[in-house]
The first five atom37 places (N, CA, C, CB, O) and aatype in JSON, in Angstrom:
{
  "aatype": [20, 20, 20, 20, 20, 20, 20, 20, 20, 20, 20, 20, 20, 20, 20, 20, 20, 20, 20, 20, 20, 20, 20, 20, 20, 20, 20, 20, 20, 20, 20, 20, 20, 20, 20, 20, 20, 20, 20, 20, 20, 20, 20, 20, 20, 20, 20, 20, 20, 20, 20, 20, 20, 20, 20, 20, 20, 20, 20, 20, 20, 20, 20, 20, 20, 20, 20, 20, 20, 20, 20, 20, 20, 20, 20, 20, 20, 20, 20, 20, 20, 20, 20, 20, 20, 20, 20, 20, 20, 20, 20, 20, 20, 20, 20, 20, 20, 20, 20, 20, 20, 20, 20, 20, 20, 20, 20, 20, 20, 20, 20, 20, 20, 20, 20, 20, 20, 20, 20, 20, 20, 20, 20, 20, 20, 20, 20, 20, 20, 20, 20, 20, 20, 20, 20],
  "atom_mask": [
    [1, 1, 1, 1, 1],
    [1, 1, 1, 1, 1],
    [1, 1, 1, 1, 1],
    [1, 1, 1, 1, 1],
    [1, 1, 1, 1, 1],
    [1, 1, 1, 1, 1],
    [1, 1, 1, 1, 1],
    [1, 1, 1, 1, 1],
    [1, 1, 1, 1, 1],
    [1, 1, 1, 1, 1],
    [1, 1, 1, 1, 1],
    [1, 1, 1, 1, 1],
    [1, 1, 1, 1, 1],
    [1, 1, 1, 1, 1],
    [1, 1, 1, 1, 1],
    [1, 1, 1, 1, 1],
    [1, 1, 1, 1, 1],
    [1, 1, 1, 1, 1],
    [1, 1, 1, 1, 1],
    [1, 1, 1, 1, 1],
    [1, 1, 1, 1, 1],
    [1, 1, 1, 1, 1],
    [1, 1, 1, 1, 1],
    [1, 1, 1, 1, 1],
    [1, 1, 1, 1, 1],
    [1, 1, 1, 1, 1],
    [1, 1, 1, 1, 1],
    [1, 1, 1, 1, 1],
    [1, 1, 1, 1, 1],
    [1, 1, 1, 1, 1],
    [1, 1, 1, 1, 1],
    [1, 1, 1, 1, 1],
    [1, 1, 1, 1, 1],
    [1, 1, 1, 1, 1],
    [1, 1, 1, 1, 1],
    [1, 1, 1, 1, 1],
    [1, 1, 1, 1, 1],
    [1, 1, 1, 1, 1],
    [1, 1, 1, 1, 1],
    [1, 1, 1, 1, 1],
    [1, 1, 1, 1, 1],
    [1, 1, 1, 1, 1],
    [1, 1, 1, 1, 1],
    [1, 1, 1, 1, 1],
    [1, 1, 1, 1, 1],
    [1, 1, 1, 1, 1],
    [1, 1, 1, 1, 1],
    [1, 1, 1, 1, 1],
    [1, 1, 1, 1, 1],
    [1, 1, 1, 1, 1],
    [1, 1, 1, 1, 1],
    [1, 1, 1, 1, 1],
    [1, 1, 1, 1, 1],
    [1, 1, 1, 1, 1],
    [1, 1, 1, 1, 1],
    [1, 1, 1, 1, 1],
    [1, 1, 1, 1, 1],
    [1, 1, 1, 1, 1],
    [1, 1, 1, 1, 1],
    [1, 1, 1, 1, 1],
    [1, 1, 1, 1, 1],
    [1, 1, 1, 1, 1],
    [1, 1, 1, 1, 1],
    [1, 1, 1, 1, 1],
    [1, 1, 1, 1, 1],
    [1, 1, 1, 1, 1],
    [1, 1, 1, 1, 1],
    [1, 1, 1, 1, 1],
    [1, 1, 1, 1, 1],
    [1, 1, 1, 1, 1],
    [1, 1, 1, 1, 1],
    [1, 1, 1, 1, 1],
    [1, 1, 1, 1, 1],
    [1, 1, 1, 1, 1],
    [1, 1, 1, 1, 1],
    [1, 1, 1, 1, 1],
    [1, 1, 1, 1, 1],
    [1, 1, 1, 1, 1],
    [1, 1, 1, 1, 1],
    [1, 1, 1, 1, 1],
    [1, 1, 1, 1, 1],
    [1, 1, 1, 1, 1],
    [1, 1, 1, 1, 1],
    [1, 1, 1, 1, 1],
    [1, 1, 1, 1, 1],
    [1, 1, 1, 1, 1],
    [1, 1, 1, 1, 1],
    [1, 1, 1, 1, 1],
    [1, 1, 1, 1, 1],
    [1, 1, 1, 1, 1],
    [1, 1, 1, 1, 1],
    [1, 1, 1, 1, 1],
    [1, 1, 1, 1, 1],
    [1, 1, 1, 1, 1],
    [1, 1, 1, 1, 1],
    [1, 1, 1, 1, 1],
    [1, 1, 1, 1, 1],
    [1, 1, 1, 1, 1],
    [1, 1, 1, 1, 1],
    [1, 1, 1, 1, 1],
    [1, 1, 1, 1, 1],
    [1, 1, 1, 1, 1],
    [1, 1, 1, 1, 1],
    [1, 1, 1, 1, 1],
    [1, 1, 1, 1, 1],
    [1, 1, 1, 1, 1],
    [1, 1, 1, 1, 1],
    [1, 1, 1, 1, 1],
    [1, 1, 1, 1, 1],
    [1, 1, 1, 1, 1],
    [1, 1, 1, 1, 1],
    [1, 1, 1, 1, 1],
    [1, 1, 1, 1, 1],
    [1, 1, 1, 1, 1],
    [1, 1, 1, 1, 1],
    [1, 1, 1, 1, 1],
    [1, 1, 1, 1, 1],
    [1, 1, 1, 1, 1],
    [1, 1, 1, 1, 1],
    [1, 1, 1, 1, 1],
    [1, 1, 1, 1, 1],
    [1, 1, 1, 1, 1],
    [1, 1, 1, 1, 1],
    [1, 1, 1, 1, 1],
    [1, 1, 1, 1, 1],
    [1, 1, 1, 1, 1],
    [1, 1, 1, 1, 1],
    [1, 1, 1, 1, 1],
    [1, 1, 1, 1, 1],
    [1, 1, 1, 1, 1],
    [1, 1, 1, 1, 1],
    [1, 1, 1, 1, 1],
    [1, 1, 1, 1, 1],
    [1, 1, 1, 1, 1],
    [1, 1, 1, 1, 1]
  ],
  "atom_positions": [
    [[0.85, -1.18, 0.0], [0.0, 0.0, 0.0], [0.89, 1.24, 0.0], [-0.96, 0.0, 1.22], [2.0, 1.33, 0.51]],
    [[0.17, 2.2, -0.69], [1.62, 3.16, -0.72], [0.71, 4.64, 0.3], [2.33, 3.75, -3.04], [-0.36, 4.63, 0.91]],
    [[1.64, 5.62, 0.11], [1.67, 6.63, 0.95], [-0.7, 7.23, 0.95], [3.27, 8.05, 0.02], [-1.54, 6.75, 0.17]],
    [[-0.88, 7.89, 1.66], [-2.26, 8.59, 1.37], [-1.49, 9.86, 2.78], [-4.24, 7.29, 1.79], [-0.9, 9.65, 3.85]],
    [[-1.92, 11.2, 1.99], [-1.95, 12.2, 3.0], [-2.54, 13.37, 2.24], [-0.52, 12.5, 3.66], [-2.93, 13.3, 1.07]],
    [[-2.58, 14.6, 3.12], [-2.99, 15.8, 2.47], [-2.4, 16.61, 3.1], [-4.29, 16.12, 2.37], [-2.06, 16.26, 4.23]],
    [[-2.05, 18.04, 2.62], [-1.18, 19.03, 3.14], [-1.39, 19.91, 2.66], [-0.03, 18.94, 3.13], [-1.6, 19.88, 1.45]],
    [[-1.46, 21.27, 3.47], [-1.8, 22.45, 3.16], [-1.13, 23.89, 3.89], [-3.12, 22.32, 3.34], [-0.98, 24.18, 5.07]],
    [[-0.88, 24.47, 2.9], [0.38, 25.37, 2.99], [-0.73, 26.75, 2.51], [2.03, 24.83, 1.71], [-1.28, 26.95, 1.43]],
    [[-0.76, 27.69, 4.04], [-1.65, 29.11, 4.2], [-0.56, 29.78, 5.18], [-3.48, 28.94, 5.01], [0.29, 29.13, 5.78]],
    [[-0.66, 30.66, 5.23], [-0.01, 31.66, 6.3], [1.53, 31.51, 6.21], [-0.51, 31.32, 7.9], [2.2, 31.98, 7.13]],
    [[2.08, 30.95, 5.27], [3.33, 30.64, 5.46], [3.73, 29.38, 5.82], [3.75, 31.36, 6.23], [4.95, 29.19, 5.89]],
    [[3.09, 28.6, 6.03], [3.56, 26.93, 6.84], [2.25, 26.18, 6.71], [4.05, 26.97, 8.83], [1.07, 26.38, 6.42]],
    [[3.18, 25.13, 7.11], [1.85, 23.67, 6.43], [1.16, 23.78, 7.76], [2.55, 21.48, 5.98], [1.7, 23.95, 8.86]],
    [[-0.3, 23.62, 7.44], [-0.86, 23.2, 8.7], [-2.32, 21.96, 8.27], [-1.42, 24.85, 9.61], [-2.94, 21.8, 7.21]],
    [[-2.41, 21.52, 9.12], [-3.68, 20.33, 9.29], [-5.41, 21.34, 9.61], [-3.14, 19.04, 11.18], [-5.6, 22.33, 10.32]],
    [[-6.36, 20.55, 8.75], [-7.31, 21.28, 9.8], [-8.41, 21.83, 8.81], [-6.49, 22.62, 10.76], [-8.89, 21.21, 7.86]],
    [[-8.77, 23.31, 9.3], [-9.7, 23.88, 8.74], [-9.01, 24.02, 7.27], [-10.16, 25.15, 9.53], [-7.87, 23.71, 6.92]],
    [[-10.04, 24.58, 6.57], [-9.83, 25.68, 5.12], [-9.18, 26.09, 5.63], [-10.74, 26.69, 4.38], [-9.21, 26.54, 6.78]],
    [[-8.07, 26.0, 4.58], [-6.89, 27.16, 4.6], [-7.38, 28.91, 4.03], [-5.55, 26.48, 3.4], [-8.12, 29.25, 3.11]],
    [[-6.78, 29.53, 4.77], [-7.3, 31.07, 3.8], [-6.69, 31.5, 2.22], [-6.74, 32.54, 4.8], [-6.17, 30.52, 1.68]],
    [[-6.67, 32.29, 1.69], [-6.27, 32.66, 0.17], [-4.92, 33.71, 0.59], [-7.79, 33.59, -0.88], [-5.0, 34.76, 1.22]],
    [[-3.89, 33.19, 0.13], [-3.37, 32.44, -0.67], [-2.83, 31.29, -0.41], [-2.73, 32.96, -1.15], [-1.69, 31.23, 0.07]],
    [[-3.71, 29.99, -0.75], [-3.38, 28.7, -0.4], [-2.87, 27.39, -1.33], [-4.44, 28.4, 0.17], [-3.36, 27.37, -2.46]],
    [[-2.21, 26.63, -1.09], [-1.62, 25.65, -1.99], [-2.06, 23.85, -1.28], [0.32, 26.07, -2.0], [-1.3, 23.5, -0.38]],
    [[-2.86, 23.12, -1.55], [-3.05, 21.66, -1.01], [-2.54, 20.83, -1.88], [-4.43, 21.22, -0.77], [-2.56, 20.89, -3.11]],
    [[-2.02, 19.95, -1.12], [-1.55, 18.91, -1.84], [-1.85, 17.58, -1.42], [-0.32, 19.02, -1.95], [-1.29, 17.24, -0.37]],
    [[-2.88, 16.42, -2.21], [-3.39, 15.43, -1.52], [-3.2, 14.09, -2.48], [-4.86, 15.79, -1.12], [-3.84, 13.77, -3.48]],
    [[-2.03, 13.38, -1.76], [-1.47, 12.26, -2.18], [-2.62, 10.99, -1.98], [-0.1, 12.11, -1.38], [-3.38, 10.69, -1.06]],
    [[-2.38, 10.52, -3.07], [-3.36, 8.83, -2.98], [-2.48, 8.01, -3.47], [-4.92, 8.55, -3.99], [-2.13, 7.96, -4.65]],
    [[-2.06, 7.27, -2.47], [-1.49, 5.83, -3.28], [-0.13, 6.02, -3.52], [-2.2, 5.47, -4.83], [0.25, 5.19, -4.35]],
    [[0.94, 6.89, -3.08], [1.7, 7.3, -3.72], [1.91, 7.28, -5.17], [2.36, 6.99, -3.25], [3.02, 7.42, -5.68]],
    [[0.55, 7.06, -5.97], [0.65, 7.15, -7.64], [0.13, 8.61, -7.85], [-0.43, 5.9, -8.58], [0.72, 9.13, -8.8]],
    [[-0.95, 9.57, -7.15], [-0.97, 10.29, -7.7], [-1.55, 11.44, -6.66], [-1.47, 9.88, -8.79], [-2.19, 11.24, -5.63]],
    [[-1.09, 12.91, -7.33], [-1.46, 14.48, -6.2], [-1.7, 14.71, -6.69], [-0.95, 15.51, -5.46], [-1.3, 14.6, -7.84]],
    [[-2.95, 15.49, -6.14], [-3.95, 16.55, -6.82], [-3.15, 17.83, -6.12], [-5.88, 16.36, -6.34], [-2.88, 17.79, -4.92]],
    [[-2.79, 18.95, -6.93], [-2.21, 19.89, -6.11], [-3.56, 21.25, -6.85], [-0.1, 20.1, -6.45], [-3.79, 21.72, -7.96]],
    [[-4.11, 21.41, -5.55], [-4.94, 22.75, -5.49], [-4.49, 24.01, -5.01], [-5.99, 22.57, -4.76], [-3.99, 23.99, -3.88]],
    [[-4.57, 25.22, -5.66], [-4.04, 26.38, -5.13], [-4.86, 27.82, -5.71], [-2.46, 26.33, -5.52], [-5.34, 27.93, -6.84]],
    [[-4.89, 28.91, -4.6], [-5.54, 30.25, -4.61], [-4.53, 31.28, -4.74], [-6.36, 30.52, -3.38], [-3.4, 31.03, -4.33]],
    [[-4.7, 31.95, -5.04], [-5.23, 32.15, -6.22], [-5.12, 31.59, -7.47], [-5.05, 33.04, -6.38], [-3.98, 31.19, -7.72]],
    [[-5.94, 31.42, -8.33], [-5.33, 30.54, -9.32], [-4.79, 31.55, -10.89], [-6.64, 29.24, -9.66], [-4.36, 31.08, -11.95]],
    [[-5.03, 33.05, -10.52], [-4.79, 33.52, -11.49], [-5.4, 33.27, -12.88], [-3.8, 33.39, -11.42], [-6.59, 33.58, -13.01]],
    [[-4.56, 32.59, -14.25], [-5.25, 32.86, -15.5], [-5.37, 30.58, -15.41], [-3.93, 34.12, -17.2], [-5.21, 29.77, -16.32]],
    [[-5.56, 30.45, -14.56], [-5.34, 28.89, -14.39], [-6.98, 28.48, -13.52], [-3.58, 28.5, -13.23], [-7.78, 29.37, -13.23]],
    [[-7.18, 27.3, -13.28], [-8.39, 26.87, -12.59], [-8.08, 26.5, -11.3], [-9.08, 25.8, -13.24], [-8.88, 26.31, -10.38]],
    [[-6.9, 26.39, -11.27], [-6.07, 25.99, -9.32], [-5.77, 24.64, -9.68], [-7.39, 25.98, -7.43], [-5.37, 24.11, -8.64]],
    [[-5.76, 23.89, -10.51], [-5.67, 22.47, -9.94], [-5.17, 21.84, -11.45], [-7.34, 21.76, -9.18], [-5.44, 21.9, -12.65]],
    [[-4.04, 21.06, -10.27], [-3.29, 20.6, -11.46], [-2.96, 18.69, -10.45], [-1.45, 22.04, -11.94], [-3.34, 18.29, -9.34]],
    [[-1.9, 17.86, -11.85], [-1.94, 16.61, -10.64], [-0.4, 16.12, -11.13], [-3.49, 15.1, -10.82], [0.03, 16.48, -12.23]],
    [[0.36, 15.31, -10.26], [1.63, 15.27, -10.52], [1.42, 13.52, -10.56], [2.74, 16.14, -9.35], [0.36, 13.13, -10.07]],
    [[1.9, 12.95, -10.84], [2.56, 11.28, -11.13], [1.22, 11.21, -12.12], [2.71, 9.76, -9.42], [1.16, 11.99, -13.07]],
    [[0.37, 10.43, -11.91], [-0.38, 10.6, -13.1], [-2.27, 11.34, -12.85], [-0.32, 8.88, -13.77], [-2.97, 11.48, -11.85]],
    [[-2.4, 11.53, -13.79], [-3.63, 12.2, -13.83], [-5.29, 10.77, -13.58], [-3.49, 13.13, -15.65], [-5.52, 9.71, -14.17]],
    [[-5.92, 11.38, -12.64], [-7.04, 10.2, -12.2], [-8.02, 9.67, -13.51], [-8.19, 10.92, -10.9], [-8.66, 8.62, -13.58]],
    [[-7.92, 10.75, -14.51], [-8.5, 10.06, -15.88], [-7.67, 9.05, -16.29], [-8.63, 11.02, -17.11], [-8.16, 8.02, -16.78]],
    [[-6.36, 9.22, -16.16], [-5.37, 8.32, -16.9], [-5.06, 6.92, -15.67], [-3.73, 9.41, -17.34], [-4.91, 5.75, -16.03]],
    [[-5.01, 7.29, -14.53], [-4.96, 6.19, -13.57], [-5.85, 5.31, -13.52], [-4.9, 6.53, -12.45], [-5.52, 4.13, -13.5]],
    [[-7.29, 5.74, -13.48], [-8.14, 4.78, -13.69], [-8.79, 4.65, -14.57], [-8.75, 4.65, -13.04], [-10.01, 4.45, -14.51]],
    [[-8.07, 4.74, -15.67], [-8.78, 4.47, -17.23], [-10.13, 4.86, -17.28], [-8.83, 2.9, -17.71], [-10.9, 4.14, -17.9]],
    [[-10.57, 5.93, -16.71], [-11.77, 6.39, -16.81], [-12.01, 7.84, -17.04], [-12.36, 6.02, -15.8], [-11.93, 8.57, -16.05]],
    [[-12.33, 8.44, -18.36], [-12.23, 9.62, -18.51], [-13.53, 10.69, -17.89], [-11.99, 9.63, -19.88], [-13.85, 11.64, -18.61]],
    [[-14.1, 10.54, -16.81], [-14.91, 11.0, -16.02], [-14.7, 10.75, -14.29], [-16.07, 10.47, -16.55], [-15.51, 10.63, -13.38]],
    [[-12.95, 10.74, -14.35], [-12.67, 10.55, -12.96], [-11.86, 12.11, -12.88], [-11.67, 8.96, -12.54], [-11.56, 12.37, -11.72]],
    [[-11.5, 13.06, -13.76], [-11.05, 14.16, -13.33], [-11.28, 14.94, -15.11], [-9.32, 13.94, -12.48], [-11.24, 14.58, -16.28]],
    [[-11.57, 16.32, -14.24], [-11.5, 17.58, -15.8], [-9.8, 17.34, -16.33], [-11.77, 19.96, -15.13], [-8.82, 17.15, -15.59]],
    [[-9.82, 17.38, -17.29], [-8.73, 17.5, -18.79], [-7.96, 18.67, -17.84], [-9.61, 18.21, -20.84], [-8.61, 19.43, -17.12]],
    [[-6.81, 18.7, -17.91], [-6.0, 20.04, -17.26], [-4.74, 20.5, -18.4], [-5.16, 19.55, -15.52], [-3.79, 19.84, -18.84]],
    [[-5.17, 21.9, -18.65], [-4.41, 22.67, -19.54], [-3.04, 22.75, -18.51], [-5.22, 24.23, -20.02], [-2.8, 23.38, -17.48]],
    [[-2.38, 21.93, -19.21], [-1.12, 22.27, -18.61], [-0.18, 23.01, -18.58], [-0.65, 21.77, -18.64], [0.86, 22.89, -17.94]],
    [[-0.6, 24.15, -19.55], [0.61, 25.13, -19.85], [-0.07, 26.28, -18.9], [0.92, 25.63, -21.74], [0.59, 27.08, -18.24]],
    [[-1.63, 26.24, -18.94], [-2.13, 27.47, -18.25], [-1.99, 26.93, -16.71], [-3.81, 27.95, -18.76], [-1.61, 27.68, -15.81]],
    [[-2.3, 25.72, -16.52], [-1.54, 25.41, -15.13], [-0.38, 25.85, -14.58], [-1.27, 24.29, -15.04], [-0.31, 26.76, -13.75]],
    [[0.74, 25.1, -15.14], [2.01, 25.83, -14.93], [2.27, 27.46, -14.94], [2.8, 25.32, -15.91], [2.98, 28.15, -14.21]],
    [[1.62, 27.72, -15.77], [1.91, 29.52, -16.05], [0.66, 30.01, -14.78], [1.35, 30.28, -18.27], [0.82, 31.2, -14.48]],
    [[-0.54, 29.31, -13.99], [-1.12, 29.46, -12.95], [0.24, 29.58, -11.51], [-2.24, 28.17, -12.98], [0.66, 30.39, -10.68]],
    [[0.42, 28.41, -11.91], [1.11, 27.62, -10.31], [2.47, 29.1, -10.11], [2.23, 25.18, -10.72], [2.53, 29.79, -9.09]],
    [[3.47, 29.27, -11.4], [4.24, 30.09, -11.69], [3.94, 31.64, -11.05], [4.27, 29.95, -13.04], [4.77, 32.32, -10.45]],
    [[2.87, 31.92, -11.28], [2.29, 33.22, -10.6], [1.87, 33.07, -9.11], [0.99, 33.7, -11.39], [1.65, 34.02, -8.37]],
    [[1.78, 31.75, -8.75], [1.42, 31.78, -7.09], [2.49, 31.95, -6.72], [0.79, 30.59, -6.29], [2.83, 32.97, -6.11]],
    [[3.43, 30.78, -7.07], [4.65, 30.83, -6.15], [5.58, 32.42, -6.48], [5.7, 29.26, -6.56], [6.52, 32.69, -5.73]],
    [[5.29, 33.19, -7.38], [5.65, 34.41, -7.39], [4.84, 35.14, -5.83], [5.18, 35.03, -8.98], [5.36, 35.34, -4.73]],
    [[4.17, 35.27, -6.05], [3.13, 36.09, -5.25], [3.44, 35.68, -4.03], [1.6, 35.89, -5.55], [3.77, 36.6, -3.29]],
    [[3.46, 34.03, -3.32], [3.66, 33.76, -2.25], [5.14, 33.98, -1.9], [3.17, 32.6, -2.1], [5.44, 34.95, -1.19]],
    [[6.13, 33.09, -2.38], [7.38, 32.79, -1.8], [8.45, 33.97, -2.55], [7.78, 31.08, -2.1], [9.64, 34.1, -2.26]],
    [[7.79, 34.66, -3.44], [8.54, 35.86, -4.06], [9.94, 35.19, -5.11], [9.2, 36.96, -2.57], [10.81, 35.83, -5.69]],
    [[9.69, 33.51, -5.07], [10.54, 33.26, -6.38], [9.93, 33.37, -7.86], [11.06, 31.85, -6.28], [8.72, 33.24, -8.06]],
    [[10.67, 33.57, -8.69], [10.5, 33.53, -9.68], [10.79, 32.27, -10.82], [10.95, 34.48, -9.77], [11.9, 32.16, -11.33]],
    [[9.6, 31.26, -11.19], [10.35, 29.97, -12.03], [9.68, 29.98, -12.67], [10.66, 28.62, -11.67], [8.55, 30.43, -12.52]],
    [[10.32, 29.26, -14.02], [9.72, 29.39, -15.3], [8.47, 28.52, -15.14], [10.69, 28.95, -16.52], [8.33, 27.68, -14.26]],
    [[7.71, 28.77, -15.96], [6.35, 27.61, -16.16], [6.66, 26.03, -16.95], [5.06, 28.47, -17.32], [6.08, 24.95, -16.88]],
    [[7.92, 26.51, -17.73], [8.58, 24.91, -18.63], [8.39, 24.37, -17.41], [10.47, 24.67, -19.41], [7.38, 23.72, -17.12]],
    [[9.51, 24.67, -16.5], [9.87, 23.64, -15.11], [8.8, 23.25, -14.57], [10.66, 24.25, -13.9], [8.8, 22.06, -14.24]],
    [[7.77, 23.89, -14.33], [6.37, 23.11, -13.36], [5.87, 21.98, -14.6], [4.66, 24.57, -12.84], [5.51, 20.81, -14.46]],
    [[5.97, 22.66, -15.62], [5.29, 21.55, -16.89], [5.79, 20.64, -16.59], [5.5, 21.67, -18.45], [5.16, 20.0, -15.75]],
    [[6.8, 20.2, -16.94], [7.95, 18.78, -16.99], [7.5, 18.14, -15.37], [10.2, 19.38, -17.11], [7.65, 16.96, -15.05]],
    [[7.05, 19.02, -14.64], [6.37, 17.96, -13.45], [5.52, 17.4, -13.96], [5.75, 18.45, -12.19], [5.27, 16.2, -14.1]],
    [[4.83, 18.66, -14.39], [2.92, 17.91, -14.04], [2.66, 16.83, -14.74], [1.44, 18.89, -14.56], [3.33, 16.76, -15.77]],
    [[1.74, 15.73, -14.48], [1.21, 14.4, -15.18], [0.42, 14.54, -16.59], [0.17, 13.68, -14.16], [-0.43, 15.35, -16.96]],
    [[0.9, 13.68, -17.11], [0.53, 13.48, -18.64], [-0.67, 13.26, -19.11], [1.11, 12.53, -19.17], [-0.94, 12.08, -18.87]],
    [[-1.62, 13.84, -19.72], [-2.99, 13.11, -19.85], [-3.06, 12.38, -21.34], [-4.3, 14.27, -19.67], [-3.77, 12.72, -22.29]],
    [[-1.85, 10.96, -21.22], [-1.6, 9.99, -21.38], [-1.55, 8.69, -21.18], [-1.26, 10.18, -21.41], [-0.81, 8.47, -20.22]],
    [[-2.04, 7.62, -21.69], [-2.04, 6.48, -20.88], [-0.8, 5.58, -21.22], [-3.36, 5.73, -21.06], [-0.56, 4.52, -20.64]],
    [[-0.07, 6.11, -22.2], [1.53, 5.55, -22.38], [2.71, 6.51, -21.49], [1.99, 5.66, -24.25], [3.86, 6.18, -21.22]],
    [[2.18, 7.49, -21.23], [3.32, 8.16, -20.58], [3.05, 7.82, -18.8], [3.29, 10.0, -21.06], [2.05, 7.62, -18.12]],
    [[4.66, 7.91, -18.5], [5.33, 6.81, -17.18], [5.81, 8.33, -16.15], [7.28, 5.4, -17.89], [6.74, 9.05, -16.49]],
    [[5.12, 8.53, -15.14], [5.68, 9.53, -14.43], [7.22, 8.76, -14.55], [4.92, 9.83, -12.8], [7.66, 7.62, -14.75]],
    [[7.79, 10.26, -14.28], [9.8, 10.13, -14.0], [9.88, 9.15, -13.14], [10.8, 11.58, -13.17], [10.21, 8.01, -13.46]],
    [[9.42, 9.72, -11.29], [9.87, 9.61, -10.35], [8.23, 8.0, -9.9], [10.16, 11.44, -9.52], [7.02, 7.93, -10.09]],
    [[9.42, 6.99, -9.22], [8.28, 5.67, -8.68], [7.34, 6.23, -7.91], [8.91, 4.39, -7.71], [6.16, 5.94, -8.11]],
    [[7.73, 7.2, -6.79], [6.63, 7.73, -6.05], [6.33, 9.26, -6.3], [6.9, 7.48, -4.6], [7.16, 10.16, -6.12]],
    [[5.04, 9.44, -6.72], [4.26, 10.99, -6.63], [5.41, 11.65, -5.47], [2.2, 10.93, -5.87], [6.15, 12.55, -5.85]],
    [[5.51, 11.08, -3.91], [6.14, 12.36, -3.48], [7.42, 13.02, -3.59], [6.05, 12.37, -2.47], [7.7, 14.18, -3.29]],
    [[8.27, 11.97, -4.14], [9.28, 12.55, -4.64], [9.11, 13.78, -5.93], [10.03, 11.41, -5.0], [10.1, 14.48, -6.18]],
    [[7.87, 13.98, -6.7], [7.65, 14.77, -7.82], [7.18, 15.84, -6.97], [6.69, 14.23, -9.01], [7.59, 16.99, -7.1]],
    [[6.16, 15.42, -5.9], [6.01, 16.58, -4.94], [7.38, 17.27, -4.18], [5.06, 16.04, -3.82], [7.38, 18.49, -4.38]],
    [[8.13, 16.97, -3.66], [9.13, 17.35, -3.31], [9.64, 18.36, -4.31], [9.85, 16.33, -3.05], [9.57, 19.58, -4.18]],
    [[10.26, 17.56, -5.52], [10.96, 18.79, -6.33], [9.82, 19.66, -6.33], [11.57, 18.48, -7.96], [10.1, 20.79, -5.92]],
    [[8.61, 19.48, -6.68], [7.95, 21.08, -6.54], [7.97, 21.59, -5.74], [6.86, 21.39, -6.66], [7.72, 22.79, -5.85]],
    [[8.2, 21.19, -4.77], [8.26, 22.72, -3.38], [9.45, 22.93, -3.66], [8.07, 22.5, -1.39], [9.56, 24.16, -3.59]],
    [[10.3, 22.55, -3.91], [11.6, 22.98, -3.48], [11.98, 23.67, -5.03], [12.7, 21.58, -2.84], [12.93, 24.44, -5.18]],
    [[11.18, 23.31, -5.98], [11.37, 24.56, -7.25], [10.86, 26.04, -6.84], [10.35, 24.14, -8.72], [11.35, 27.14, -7.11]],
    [[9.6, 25.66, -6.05], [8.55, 27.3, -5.4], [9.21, 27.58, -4.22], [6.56, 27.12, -4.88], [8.48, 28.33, -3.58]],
    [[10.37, 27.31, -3.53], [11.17, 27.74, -2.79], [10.16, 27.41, -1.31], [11.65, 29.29, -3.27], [10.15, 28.16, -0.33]],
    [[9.23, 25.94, -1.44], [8.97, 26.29, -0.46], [9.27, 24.68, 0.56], [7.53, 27.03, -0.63], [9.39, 23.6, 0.0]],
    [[9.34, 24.8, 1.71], [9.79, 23.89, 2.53], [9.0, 22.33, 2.28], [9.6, 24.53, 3.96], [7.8, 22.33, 2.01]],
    [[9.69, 21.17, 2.36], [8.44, 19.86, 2.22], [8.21, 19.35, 3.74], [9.06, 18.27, 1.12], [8.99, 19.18, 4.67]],
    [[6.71, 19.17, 3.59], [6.48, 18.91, 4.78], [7.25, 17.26, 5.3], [4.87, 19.05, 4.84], [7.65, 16.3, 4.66]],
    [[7.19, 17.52, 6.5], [8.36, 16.08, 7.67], [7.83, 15.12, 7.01], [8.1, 15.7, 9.8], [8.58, 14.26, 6.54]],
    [[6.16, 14.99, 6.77], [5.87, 13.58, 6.16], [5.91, 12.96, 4.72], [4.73, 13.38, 6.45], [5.43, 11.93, 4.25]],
    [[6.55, 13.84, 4.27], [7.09, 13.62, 2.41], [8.49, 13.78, 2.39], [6.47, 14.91, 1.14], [9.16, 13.56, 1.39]],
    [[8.98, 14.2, 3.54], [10.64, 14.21, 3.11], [11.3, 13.48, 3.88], [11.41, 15.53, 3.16], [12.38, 13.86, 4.34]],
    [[10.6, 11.94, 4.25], [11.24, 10.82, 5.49], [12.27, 11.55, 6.37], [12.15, 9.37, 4.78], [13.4, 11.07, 6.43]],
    [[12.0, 12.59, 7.01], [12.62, 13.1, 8.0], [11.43, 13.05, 9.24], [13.22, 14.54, 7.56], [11.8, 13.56, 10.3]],
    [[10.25, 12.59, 9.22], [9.42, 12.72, 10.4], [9.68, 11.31, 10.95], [7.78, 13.12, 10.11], [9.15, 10.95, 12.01]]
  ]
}
């Protein structure tokens, strides 16, 4: 059985719990195959993008998640982590994360949280104790 968690990054730091306030980033692992990463503002994007693979493509069912523009994603996610953590990264780099809405294409990394990882640490922002086997 692989990893299941959720995490949510408001005020500056991950916390458990209520709704987070705006400007917020969640990230909710299933299976270590796949994250849904949700975030506020979402700018010229819908907030939600998914890293290892996409739930249409995981469960061969194309009514298990909306189609995600991945360039307006990335160029979304790109403007949060501007706004929040005040780095600046290209939108290529979030692309080459995000999951393929492919059923031949093989995430990089065996586990989603390692793909989660490099994304925080591209948006300059800390990974929480329970994705970076330091807890």
């Amino acid at each position: 059985m692989g990893f299941f968690g959720t995490f949510a990054f408001t005020g500056g730091a991950w916390t458990s719990g209520s709704a987070p306030s705006e400007p917020y980033l969640v990230i909710d692992v299933h299976d270590s195959d796949i994250a849904c990463v949700d975030y506020r503002p979402a700018g010229d994007a819908g907030g939600r993008f998914y890293l290892g693979y996409q739930p249409r493509v995981y469960f061969e069912d194309p009514t298990a998640s909306e189609p995600v523009d991945t360039d307006a994603e990335a160029r979304g996610f790109a403007h949060w982590t501007r706004l929040v953590t005040g780095h600046a990264i290209d939108p290529r780099d979030v692309t080459a994360l995000l999951a393929a809405d492919d059923e031949d294409a093989e995430p990089e990394d065996l586990f989603v949280e390692e793909t989660v990882a490099r994304l925080l640490q591209l948006a300059g922002l800390p990974v929480p104790e329970d994705l970076s086997g330091e807890g």
